[in-house]
N, CA and C of each residue as an Amber inpcrd file, in Angstrom:
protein
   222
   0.8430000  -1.1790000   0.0000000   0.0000000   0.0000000   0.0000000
   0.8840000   1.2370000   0.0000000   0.2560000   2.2430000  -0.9140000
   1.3580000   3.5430000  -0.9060000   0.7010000   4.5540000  -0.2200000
   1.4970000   4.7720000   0.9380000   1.0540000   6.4470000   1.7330000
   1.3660000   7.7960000   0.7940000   0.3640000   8.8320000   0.7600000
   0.4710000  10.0920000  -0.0060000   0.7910000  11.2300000   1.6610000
   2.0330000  11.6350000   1.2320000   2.3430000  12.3640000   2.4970000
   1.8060000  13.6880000   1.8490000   0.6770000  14.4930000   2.2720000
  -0.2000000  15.6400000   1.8510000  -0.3590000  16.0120000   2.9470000
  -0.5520000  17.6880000   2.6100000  -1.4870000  18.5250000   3.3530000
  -3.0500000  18.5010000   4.0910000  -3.8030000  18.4000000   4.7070000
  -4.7730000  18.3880000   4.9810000  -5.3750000  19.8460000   5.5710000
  -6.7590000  19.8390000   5.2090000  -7.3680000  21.3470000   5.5020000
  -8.6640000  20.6060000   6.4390000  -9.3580000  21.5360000   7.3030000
 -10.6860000  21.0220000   7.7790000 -11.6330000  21.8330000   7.2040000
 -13.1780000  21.4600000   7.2580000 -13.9140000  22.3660000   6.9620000
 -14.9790000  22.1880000   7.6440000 -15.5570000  23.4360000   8.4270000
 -16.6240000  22.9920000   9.4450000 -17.6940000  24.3030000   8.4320000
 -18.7130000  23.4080000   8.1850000 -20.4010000  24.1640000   7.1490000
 -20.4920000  25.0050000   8.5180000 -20.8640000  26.6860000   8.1120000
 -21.3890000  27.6720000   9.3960000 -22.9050000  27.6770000   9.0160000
 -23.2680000  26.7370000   7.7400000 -24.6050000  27.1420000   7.0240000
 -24.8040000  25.9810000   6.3280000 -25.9950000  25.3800000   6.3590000
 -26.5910000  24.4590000   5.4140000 -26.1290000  24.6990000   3.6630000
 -25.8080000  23.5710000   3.1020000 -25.6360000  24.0950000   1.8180000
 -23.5370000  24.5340000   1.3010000 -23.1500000  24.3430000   2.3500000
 -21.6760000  24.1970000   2.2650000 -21.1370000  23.4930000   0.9800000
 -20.7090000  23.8390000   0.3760000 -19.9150000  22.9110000  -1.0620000
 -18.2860000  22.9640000  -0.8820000 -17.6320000  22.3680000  -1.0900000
 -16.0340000  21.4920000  -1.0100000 -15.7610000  21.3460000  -1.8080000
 -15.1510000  21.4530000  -3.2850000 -15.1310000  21.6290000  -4.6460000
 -13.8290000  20.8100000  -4.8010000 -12.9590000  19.6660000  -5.0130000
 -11.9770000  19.3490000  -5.5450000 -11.6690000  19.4240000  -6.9650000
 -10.5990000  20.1000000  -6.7570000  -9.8850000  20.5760000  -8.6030000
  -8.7250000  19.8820000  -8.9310000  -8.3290000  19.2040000 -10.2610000
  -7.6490000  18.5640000 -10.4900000  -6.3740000  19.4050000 -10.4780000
  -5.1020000  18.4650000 -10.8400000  -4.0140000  18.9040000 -11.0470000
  -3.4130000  18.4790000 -12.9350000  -2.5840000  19.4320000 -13.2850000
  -2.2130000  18.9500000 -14.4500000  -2.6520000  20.0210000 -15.5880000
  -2.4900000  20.2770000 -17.0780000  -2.6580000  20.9310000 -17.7590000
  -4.0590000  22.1050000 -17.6100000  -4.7200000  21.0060000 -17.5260000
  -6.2490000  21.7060000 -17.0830000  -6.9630000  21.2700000 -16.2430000
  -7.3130000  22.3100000 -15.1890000  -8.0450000  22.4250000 -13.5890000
  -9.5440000  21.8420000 -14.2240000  -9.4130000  20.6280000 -13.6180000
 -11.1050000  20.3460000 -13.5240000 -11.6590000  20.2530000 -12.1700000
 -12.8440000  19.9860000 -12.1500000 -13.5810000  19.2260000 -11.2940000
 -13.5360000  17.9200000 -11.4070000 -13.4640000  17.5550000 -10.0240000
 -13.4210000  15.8010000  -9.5900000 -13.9640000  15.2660000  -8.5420000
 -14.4550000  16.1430000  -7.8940000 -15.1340000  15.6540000  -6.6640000
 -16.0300000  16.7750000  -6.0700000 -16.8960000  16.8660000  -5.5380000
 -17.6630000  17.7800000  -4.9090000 -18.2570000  17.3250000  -3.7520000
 -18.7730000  17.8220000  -2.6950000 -19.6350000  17.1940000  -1.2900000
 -20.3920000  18.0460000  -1.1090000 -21.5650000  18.4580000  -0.3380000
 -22.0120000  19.4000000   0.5050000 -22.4150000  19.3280000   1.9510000
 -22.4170000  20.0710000   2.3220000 -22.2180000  19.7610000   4.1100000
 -23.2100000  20.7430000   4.6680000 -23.9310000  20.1880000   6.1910000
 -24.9440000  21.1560000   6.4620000 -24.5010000  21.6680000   7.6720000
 -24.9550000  22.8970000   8.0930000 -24.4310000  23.6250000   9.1780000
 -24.0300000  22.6600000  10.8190000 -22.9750000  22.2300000  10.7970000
 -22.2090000  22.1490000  12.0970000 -21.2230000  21.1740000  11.5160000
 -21.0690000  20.1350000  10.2070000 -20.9200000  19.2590000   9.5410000
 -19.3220000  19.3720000   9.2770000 -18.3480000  18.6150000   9.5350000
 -17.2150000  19.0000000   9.2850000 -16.7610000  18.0260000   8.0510000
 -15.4470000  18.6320000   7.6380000 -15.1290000  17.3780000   6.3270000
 -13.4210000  17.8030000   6.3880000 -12.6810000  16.7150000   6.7300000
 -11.5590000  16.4250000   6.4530000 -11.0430000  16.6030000   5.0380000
  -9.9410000  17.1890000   4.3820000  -9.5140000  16.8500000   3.0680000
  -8.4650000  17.0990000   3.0550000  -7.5540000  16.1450000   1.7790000
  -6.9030000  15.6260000   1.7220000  -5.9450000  16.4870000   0.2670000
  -5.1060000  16.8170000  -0.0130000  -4.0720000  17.7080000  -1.1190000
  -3.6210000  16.5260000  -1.4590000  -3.8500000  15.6020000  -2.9300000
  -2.9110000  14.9200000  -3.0070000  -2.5070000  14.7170000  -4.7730000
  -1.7940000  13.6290000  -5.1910000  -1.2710000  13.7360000  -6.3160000
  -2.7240000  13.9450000  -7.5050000  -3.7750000  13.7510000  -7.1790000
  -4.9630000  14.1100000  -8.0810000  -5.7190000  15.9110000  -7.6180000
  -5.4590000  16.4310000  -6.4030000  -6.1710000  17.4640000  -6.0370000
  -5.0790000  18.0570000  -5.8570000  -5.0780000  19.2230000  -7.0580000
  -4.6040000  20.3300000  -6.1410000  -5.0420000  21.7710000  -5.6570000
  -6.1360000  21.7370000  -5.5490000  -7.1820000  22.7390000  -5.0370000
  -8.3060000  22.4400000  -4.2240000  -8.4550000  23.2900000  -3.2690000
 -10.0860000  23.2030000  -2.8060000 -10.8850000  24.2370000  -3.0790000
 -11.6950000  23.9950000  -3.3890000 -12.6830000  25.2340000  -3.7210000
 -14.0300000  25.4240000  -2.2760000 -14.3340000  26.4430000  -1.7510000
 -15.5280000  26.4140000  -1.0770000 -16.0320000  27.4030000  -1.4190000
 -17.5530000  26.8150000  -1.2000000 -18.2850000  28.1130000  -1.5430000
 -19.3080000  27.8590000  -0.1320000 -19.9790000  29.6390000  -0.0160000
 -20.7330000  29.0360000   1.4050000 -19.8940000  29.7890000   2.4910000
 -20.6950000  29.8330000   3.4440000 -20.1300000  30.2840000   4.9810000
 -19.3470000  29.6400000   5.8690000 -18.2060000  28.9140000   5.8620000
 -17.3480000  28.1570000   6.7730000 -16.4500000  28.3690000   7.2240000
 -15.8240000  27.5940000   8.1080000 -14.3010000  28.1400000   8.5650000
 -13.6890000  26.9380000   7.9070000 -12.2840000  27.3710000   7.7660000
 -11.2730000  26.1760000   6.9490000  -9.9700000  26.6840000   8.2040000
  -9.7570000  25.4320000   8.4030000  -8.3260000  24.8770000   9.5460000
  -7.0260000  24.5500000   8.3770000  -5.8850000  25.1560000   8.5970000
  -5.2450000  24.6270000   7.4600000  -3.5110000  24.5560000   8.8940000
  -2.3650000  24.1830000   8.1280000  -1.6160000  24.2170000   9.1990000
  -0.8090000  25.8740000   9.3610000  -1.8150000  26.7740000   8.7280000
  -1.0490000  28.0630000   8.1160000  -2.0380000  29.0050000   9.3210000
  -2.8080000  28.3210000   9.9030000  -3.9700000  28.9830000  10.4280000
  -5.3780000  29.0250000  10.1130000  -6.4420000  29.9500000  10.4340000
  -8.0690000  29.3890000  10.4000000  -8.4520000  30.9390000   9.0150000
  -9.2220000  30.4300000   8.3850000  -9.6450000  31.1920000   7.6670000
 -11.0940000  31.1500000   7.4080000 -11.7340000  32.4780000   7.6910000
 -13.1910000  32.1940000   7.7510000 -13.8980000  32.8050000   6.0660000
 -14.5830000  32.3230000   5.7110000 -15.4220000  32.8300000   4.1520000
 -15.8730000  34.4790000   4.7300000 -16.2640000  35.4280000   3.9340000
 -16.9250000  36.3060000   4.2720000 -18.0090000  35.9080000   4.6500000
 -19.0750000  36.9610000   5.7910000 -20.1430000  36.4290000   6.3010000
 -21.5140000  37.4930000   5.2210000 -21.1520000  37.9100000   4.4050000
 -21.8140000  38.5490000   3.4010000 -22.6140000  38.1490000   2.3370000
C-alpha cells in the first residue's frame, strides 16, 4: 500500500448548503469531486497527487496548518 504524504485542511459548514469543490491537477483544472455539508458538519480533506485545489463556496471556517480562515459572512 502507498502512503500520499499531503497537506490536509478542515472544513466545518457555518450554514446548510456548504460545497467542497476538488480541482484537479495537471494541464487543465477540472472538477473531480464535490460534497455538501450542512451547518455544524465538518469534512476532512486531503491535497494529493490528483487534487490540487479546494474550492468552497458558502459560509465556513477552513483549519489549514497556516492557520483558520473564515469565508466572508456577506
Amino acid at each position: 500500500m502507498e502512503y500520499v504524504q499531503a497537506d490536509y485542511i478542515v472544513v466545518k459548514a457555518k450554514e446548510n448548503g456548504v460545497q467542497v469543490i476538488g480541482l484537479t491537477r495537471g494541464q487543465d483544472t477540472r472538477f473531480h469531486h464535490a460534497e455538501k455539508l450542512d451547518k455544524g458538519e465538518v469534512m476532512i480533506a486531503q491535497f494529493t497527487e490528483h487534487t490540487s485545489a479546494i474550492k468552497i463556496r458558502g459560509k465556513a471556517k477552513v483549519l489549514t496548518k497556516h492557520g483558520v480562515v473564515e469565508t466572508d459572512e456577506d
